[in-house]
C-alpha positions as semicolon CSV with decimal commas, in nm:
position;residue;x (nm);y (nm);z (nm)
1;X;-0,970;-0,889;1,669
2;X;-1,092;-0,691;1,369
3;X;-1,508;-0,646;1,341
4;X;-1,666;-0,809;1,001
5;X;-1,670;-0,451;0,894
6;X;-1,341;-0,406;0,925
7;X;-1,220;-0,730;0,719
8;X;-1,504;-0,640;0,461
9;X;-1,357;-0,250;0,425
10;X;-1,023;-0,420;0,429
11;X;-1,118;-0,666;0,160
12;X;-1,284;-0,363;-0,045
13;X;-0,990;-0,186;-0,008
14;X;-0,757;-0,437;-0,150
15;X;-0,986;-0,507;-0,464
16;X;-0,939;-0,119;-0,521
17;X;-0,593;-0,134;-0,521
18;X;-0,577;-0,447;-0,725
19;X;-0,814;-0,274;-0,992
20;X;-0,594;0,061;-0,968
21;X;-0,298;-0,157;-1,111
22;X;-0,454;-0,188;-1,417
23;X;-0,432;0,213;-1,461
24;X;-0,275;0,293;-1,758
25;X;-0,217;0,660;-1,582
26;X;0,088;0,661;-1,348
27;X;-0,024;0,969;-1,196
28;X;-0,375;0,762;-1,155
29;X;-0,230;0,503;-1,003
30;X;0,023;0,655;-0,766
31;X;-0,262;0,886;-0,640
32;X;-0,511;0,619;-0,585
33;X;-0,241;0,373;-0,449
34;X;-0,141;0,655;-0,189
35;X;-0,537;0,703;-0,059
36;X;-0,590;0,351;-0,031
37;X;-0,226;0,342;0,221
38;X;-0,346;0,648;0,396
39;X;-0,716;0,471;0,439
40;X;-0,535;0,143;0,510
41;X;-0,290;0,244;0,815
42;X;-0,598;0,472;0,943
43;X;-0,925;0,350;0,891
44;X;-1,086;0,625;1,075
45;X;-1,264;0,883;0,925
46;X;-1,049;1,138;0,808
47;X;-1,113;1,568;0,849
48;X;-1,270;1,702;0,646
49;X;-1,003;1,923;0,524
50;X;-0,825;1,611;0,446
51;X;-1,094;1,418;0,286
52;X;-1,166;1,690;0,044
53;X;-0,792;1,758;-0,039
54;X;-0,797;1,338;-0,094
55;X;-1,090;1,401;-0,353
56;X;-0,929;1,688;-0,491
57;X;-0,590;1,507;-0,650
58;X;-0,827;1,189;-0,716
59;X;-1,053;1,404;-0,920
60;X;-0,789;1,604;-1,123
61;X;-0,594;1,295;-1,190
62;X;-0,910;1,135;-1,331
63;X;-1,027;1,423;-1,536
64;X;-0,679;1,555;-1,670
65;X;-0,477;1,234;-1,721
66;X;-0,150;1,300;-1,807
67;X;0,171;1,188;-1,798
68;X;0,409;1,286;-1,538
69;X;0,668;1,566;-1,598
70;X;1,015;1,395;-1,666
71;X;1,245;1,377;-1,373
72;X;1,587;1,536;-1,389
């Protein structure tokens, strides 16, 4: 049975990716939908290799919105 922290984190984590819909950045979304999956199906706490790599694509997303390059 999951703890009352786990059902509030999940709960948390499924206003996030409500909210994240409302991106107007693909990129934005995509990379905050994917963070949210990996915290999701692992909600341990991840290396911190991993973690900062996480933050890394968040951050850059965030401050250099853009749109995607077009597929071929």
């Amino acid at each position: 049975m999951n703890s009352p922290e786990s059902r509030a984190d999940e709960a948390i984590l499924s206003e996030i990716r409500e909210l994240s819909r409302g991106l107007s950045d693909e990129r934005a979304r995509a990379a905050v939908g994917s963070v949210i999956d990996l915290v999701a199906l692992n909600p341990q706490p991840l290396p911190p290799k991993v973690a900062e790599a996480l933050r890394s694509v968040v951050d850059a997303v965030s401050l250099h919105p853009q749109p995607e390059p077009a597929g071929e």
